[in-house]
MARMAR-966200 format. One record per residue (C-alpha): x, y, z. Coordinates in pm, whole numbers, plus 50000, padded with zeros to 5 digits. Layout:
BEGIN
+-------+-------+-------+
|     X |     Y |     Z |
+-------+-------+-------+
|     X |     Y |     Z |
...
+-------+-------+-------+
//
This chain:
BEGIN
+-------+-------+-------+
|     X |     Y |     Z |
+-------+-------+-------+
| 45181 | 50809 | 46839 |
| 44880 | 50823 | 47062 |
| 44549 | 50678 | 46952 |
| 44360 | 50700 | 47340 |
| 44303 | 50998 | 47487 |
| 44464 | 51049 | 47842 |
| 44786 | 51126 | 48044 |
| 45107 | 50972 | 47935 |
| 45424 | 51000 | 48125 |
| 45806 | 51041 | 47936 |
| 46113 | 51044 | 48126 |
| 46337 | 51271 | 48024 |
| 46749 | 51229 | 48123 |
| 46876 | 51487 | 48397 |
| 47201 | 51504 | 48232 |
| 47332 | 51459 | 48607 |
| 47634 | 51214 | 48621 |
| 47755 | 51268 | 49002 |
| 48137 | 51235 | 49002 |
| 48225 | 51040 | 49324 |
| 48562 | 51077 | 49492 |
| 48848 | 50836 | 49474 |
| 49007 | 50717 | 49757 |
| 49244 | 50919 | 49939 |
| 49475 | 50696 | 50142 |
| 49507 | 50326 | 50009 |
| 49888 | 50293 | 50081 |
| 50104 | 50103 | 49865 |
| 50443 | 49905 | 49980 |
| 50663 | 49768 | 49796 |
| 50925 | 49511 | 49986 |
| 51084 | 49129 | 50109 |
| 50882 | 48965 | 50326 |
| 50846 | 48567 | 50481 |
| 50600 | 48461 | 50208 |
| 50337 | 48578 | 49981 |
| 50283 | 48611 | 49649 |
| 50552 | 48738 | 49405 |
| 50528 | 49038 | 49225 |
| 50171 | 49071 | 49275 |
| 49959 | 49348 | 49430 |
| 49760 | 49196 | 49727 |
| 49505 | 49443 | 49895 |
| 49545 | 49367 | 50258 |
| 49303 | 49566 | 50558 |
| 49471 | 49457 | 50886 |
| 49816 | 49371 | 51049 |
| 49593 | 49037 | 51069 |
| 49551 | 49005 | 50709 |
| 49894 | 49067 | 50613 |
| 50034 | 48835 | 50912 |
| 49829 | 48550 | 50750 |
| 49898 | 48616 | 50331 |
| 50290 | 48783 | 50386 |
| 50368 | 48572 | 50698 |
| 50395 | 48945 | 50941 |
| 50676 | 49055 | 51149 |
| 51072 | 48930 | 50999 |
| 51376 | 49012 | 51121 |
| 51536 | 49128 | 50787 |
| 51236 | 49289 | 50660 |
| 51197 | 49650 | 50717 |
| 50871 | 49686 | 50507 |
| 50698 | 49426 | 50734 |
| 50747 | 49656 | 51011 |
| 50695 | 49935 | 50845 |
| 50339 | 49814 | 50724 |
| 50261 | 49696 | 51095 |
| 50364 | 50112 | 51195 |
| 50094 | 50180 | 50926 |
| 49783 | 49951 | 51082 |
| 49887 | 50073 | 51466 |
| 49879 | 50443 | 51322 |
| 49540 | 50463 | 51151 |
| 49599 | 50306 | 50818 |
| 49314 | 50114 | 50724 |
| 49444 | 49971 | 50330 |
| 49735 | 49857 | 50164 |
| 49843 | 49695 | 49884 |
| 50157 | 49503 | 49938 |
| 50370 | 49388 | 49675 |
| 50639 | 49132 | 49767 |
| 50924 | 49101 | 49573 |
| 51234 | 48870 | 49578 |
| 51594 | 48864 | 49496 |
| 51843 | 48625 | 49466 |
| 51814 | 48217 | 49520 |
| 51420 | 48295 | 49636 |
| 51347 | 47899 | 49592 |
| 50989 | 47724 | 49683 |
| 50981 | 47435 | 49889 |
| 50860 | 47100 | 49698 |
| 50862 | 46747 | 49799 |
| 50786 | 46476 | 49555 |
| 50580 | 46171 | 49719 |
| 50614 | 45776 | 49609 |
| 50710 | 45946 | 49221 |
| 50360 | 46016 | 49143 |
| 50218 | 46380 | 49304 |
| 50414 | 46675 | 49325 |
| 50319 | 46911 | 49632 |
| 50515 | 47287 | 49659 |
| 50440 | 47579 | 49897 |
| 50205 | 47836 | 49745 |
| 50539 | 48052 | 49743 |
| 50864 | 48099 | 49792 |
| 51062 | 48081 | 50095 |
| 51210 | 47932 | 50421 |
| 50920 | 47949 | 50565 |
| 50754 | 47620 | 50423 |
| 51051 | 47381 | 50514 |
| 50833 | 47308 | 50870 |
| 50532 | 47203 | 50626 |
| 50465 | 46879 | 50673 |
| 50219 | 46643 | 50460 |
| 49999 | 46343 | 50500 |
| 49801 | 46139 | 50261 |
| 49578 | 45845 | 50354 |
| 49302 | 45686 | 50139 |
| 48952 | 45739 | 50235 |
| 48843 | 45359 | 50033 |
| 49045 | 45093 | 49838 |
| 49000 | 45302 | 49549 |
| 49149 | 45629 | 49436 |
| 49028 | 45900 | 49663 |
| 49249 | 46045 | 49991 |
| 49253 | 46274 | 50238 |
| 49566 | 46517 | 50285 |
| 49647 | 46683 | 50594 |
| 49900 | 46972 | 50552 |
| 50055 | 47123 | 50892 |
| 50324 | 47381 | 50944 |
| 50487 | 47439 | 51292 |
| 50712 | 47653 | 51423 |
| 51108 | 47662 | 51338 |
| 51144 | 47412 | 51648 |
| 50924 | 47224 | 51470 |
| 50664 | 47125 | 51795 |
| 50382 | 47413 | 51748 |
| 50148 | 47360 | 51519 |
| 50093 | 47703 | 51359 |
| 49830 | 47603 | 51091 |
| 49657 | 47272 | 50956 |
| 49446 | 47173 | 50665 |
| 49220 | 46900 | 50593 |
| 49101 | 46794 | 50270 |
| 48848 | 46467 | 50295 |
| 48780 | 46259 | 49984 |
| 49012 | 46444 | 49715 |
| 49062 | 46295 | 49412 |
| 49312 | 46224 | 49118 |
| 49051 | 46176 | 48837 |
| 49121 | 46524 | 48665 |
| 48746 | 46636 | 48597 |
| 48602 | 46553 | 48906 |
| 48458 | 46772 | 49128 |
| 48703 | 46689 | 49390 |
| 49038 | 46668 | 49219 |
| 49339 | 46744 | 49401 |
| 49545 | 46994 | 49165 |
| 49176 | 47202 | 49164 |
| 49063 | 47161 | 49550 |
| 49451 | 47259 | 49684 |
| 49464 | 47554 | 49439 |
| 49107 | 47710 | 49576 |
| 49127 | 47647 | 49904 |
| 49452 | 47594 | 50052 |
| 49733 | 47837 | 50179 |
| 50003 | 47630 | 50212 |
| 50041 | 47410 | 49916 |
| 49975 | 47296 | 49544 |
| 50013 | 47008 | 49378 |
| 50057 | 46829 | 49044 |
| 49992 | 46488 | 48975 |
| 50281 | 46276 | 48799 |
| 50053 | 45970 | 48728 |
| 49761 | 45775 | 48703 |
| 49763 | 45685 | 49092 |
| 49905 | 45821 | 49399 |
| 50113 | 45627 | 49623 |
| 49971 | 45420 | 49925 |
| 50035 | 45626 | 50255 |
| 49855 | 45502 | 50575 |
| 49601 | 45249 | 50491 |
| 49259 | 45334 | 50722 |
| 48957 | 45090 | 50671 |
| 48607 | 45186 | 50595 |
| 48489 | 45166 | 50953 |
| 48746 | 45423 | 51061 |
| 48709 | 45651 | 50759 |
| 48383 | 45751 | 50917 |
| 48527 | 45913 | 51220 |
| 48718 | 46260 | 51117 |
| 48950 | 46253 | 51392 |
| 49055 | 45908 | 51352 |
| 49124 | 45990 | 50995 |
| 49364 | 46259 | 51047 |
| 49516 | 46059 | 51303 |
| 49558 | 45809 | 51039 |
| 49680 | 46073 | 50830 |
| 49933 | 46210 | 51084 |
| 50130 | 45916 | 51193 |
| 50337 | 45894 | 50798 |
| 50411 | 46267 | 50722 |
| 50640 | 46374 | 50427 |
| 50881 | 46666 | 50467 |
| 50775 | 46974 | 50240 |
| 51145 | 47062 | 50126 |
| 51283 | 46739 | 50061 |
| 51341 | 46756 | 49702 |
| 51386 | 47110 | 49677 |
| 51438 | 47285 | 49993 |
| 51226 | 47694 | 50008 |
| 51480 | 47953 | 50067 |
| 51396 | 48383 | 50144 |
| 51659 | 48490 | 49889 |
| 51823 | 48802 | 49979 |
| 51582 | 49013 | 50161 |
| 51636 | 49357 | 50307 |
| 51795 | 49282 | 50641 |
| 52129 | 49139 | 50438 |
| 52404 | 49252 | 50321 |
| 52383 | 49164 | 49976 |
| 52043 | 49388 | 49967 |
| 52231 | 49714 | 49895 |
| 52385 | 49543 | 49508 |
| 52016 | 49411 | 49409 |
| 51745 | 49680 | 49563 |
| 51750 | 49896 | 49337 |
| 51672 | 49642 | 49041 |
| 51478 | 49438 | 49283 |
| 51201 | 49714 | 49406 |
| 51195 | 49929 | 49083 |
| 51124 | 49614 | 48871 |
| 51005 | 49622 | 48512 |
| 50709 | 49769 | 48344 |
| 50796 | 49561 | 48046 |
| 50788 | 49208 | 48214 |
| 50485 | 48981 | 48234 |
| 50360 | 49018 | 48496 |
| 50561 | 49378 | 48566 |
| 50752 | 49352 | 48870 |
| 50849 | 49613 | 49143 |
| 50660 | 49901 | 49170 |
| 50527 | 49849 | 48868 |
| 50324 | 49553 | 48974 |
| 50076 | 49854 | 49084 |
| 49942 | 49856 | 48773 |
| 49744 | 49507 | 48834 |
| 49502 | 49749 | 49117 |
| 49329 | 49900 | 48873 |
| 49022 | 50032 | 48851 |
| 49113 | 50046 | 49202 |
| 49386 | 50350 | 49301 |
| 49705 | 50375 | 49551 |
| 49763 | 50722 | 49693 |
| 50029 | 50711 | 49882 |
| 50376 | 50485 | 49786 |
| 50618 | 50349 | 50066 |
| 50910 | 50161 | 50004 |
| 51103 | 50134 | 50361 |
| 51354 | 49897 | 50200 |
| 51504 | 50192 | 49949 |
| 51669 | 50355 | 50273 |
| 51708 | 50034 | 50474 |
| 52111 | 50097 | 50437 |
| 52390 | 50289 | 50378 |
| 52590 | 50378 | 50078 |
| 52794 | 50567 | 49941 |
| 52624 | 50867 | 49795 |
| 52297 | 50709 | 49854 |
| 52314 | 50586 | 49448 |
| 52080 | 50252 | 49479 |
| 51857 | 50490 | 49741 |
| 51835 | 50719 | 49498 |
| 51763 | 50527 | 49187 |
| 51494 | 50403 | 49361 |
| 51332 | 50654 | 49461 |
| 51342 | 50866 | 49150 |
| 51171 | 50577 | 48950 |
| 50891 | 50544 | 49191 |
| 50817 | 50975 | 49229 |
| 50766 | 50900 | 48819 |
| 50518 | 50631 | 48857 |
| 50352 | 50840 | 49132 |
| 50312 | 51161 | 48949 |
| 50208 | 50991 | 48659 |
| 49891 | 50766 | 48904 |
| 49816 | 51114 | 49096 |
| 50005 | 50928 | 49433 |
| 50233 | 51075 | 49656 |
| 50580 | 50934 | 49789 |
| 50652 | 50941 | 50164 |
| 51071 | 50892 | 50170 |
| 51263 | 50764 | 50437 |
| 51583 | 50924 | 50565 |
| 51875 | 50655 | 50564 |
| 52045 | 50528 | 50798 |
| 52324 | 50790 | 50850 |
| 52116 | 51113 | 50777 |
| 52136 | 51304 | 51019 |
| 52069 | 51730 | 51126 |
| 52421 | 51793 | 51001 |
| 52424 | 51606 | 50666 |
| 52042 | 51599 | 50512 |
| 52115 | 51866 | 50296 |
| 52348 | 51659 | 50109 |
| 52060 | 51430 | 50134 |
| 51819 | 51638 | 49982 |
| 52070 | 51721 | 49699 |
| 52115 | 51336 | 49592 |
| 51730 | 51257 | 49575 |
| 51708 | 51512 | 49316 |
| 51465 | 51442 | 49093 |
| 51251 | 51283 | 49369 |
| 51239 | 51589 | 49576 |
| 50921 | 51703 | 49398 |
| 50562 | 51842 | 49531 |
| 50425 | 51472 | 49532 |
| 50716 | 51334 | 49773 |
| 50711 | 51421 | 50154 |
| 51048 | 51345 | 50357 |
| 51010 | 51281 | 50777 |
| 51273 | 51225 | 50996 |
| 51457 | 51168 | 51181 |
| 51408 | 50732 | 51218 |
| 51179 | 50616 | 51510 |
| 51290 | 50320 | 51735 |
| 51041 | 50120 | 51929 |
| 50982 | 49773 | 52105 |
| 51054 | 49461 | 51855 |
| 50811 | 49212 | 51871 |
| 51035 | 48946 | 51772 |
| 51368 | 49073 | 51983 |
| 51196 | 49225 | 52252 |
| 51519 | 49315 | 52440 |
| 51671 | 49488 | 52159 |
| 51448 | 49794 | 52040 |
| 51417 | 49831 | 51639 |
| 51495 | 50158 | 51439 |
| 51271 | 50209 | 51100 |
| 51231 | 50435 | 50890 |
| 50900 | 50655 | 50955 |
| 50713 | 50615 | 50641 |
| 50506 | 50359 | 50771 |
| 50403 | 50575 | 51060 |
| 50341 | 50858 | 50843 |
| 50132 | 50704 | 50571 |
| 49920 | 50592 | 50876 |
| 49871 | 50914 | 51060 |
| 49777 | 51020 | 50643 |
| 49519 | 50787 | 50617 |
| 49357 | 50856 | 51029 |
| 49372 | 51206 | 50900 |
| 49212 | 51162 | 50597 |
| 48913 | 50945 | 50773 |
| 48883 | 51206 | 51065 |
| 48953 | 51544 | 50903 |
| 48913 | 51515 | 50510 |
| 49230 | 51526 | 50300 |
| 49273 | 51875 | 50327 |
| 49373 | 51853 | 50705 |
| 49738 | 51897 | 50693 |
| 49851 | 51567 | 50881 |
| 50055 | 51754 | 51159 |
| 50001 | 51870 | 51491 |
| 49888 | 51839 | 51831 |
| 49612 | 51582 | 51710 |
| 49878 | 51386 | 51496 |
| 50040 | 51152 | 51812 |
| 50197 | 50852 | 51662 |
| 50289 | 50509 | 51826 |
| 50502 | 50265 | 51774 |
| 50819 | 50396 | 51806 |
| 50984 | 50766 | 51897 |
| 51217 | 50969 | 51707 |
| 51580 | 50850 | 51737 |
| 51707 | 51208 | 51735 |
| 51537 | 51450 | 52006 |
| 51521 | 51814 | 51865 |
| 51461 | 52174 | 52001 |
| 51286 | 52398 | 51805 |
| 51570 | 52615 | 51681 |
| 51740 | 52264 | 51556 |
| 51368 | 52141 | 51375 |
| 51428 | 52564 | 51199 |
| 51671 | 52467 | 50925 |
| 51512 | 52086 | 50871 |
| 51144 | 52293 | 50817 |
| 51280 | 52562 | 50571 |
| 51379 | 52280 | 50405 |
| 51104 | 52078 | 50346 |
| 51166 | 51845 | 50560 |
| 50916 | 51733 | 50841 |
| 51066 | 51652 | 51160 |
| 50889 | 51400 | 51420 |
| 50881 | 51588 | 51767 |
| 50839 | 51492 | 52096 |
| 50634 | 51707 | 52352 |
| 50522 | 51724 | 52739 |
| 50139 | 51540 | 52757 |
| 50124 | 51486 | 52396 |
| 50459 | 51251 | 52348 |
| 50545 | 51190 | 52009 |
| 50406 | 51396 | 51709 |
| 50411 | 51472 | 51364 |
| 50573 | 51832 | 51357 |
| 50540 | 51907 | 51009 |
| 50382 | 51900 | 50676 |
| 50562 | 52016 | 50385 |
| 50638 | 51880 | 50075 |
| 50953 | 51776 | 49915 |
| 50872 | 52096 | 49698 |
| 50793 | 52313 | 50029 |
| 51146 | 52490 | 50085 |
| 51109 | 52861 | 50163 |
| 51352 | 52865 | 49872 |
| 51163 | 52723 | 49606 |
| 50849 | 52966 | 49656 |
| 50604 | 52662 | 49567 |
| 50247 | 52674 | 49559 |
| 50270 | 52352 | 49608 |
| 50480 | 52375 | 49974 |
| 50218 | 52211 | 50178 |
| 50107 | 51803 | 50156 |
| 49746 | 51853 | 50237 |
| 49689 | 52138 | 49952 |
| 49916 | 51883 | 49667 |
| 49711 | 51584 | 49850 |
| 49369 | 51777 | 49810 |
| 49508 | 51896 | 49424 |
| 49586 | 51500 | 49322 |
| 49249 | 51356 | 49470 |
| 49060 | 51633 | 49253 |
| 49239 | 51548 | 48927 |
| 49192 | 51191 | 48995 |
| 48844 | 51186 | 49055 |
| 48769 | 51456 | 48777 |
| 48959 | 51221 | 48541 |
| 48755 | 50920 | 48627 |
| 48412 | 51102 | 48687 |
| 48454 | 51235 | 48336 |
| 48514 | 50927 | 48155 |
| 48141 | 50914 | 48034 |
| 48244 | 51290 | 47819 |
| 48417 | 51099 | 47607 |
| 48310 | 51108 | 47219 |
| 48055 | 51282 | 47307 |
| 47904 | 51541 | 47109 |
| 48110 | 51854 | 47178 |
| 47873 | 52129 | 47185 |
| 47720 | 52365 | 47406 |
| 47487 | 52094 | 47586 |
| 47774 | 51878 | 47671 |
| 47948 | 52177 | 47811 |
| 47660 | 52281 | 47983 |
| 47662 | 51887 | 48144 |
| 48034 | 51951 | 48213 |
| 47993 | 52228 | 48424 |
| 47662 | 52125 | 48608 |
| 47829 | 51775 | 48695 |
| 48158 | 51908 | 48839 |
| 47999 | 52181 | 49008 |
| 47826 | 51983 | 49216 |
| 48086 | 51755 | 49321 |
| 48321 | 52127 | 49382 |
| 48057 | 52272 | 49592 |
| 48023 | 51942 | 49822 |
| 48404 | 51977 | 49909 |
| 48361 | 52322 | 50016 |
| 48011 | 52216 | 50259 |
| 48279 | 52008 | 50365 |
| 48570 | 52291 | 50450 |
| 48799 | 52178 | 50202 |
| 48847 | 52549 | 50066 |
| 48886 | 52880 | 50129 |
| 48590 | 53123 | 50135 |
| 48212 | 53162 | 50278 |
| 48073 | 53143 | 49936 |
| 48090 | 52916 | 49658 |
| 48217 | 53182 | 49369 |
| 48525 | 53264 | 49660 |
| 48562 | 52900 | 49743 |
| 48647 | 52757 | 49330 |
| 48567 | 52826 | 48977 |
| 48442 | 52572 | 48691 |
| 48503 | 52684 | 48300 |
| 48365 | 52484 | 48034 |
| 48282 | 52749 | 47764 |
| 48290 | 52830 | 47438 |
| 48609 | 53007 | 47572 |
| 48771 | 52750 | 47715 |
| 48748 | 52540 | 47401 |
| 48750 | 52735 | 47072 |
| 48649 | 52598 | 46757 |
| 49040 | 52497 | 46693 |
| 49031 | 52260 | 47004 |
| 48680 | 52128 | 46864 |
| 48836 | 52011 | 46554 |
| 49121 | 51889 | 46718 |
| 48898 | 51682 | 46931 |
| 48966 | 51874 | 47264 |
| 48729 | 51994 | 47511 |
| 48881 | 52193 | 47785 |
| 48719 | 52228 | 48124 |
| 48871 | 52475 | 48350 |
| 48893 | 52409 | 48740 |
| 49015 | 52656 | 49024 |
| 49003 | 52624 | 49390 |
| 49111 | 52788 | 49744 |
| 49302 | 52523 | 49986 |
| 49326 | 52570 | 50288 |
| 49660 | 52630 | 50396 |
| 49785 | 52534 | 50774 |
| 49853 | 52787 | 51032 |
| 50208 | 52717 | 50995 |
| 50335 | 53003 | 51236 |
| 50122 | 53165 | 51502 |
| 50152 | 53464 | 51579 |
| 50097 | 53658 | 51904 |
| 50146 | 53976 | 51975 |
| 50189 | 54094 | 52342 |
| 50174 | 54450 | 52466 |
| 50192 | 54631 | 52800 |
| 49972 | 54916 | 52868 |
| 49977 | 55137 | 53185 |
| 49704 | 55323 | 53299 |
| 49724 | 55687 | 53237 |
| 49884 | 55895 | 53523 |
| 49670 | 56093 | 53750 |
+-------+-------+-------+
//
């Protein structure tokens, strides 16, 4: 092996695979809004962002608001799925026969989208200049410009290819070999931009004409209470899967927290479609480690959320967390009128500021968890918040100097009745962002050998990532051996589990559990009697 004498080096593996955390407070929602793709998970970091892709603010959207109660709150990521229901219809117009143009997707909202061809030269290339204004149709609200685009399919330039990269408006399939003569602009002027697009502008065609976009019904109408429940649970089986279950397309990236303001947009009788809905979506969030924040609806109220509570049934689990009452604030769009939503939106947001401030296993209530956007509908004392806590239930408070708070953090699970060790949201948030990040930090284990030295790998690797949430303050205790436990032994997996193909890793740890109820006791003393 060696054949000069001297110092040779080997590296030898560590073993060490550091398991990183997951993310804690991506926020899903799941809704109707103005545009946007259908039925496809969009991972959105601003009110900006989602204003531009999903169109922002609509009157008969409650999700759109709800996501814009998120951003002014703290959130900082969402994934937004839009869904539709109904005649959803996208705007197309057909020009001189030849090219098809329709709106990227469905809705009203491209009917004021206008288009303009002109050729660039006496040959086959043009330029198109897309603009959509306002509903009175004199502001422009957007414009596009695409210079020299051609209909040769192959070329570098071709129209269906340059509209589908680049443009947020429209696509566009050519019919035949040419495409029809618009404005005719000679060579001298094709060299000047503006003159172009002037060109370009004065023989617009009306995006709609042939078939004209419509919203479907959306969550604002009265035919939303017969289709939500289809609508925003959606099918795992369909390609693409629809609903919730267009989640799925995020991976390897992860949700954490679910929010569907349209499930409790209205009222019904026994809450059925409310219901349906949100038992389907607490099973696809206990089986992706995510919790559900549920809204009250409409007519919940201190005397009747019992009943409430009763209907969700199978939804009022440890990874669900109910607020209420509804919050009612200014309405960007109706600025006389002020707009009641649900506060799921909020919530998720004041989650995620948490999260980014505090760590996970801050519960998110308190004086430090203000909230804007809106103030709870129903004002409470604290003997009327009593029953709603022992409940589960986490009210939304308002206070002298610190206005409107978060006055709660329970789980779904967390009624003094139930005895749960899973009462509070940070300790069942803290518990699902372990698992999660165990199960994907541990990937590597698999088929390997399963022996002492992987156990020994085991335990070294999630050790380490243990002790660096409690340096952190995520658990209970000044030591390490008080704060958690890791087993991966010979006793947790006997030679049974070894020819089953098992390896068992054991993992304990101390939350820390909110001062719920403070305590102080006051006592006179006199002093003794000369």
């Amino acid at each position: 092996m060696f054949d000069t004498p001297g110092v040779f080096i080997r590296e030898i593996p560590s073993g060490s695979r550091p398991i990183a955390g997951v993310a804690t407070s991506n926020t899903a929602f799941v809704g109707t809004f103005a545009r946007g793709p259908v039925n496809e998970a969009t991972r959105v970091t601003s009110f900006g962002e989602f204003e531009r892709i999903f169109g922002g603010l609509h009157a008969r959207s409650e999700t759109s608001y709800a996501i814009r109660s998120f951003f002014l709150n703290g959130g900082s990521v969402a994934f937004v799925v839009r869904v539709t229901a109904g005649a959803a219809d996208t705007a197309e117009v057909e020009i001189g026969g030849d090219v098809d143009f329709e709106a990227t997707s469905d809705g009203a909202w491209a009917n004021t989208v206008r288009i303009g061809l002109a050729h660039t030269n006496a040959g086959t290339n043009y330029t198109i200049l897309v603009r959509e204004y306002d509903a009175a149709l004199t502001t422009v609200l957007r414009e596009e410009a695409f210079i020299d685009v051609s209909i040769t399919a192959g070329d570098p330039r071709f129209v269906e290819d340059v509209l589908r990269e680049n443009s947020e408006l429209i696509r566009a399939t050519q019919n035949a070999a040419n495409l029809p003569t618009r404005t005719q602009i000679g060579g001298a002027d094709a060299t000047s931009l503006d003159d172009l697009l002037e060109g370009v502008a004065g023989d617009f065609s009306v995006m709609g004409s042939a078939t004209a976009g419509a919203d479907g019904t959306m969550e604002g109408d009265a035919g939303w209470v017969a289709v939500s429940s289809a609508t925003l649970r959606g099918s795992e089986a369909a390609t693409p899967p629809t609903g919730i279950y267009a989640l799925n397309q995020i991976v390897p990236q992860v949700f954490n927290l679910l929010c569907l303001p349209g499930a409790a947009s209205f009222n019904e009788a026994a809450h059925a479609s409310t219901v349906a809905i949100y038992q389907e979506a607490y099973t696809y969030c206990r089986n992706n480690f995510a919790f559900l924040v549920v809204d009250p609806a409409p007519d919940v109220n201190r005397g009747n959320f019992q009943t409430y509570l009763g209907e969700l049934g199978a939804a009022a689990g440890p990874n669900s967390a109910l607020y209420y009452p509804r919050v009612s604030g200014q309405d960007p769009l109706n600025p006389l009128v002020p707009r009641v939503i649900g506060p799921s939106g909020m919530a998720a947001g004041l989650m995620a500021r948490t999260d980014g401030a505090r760590g996970v296993w801050k519960a998110p209530a308190g004086t430090e968890a203000r909230v804007s956007g809106g103030t709870p509908i129903d004002v409470m004392t604290d003997r009327q918040q009593g029953p709603l806590n022992t409940s589960g239930v986490n009210a939304i408070r308002t206070f002298p100097v610190y206005n409107s708070v978060m006055w709660g953090a329970r789980t779904l699970d967390g009624a003094d009745a139930r005895a749960s060790e899973w009462r509070y949201i940070n300790v069942r948030r803290l518990a699902l962002f372990i698992e999660n990040s165990l199960q994907r930090g541990l990937q590597w284990v698999v088929f390997e050998p399963n022996d002492e030295p992987l156990w020994a790998n085991v335990r070294m690797n999630v050790n380490a990532f243990m002790n660096q949430l409690h340096r952190q303050g995520a658990f209970q205790g000044a030591s390490a051996r008080d704060a958690y436990l890791v087993k991966c032994d010979s006793e947790t997996t006997t030679q049974a589990d070894i020819n089953l193909g098992i390896l068992n890793v054991y993992v304990g740890f101390a939350p820390v559990r909110p001062a719920e109820f403070v305590v102080v006791r006051i006592q006179q003393r006199f002093p003794n009697a000369a």
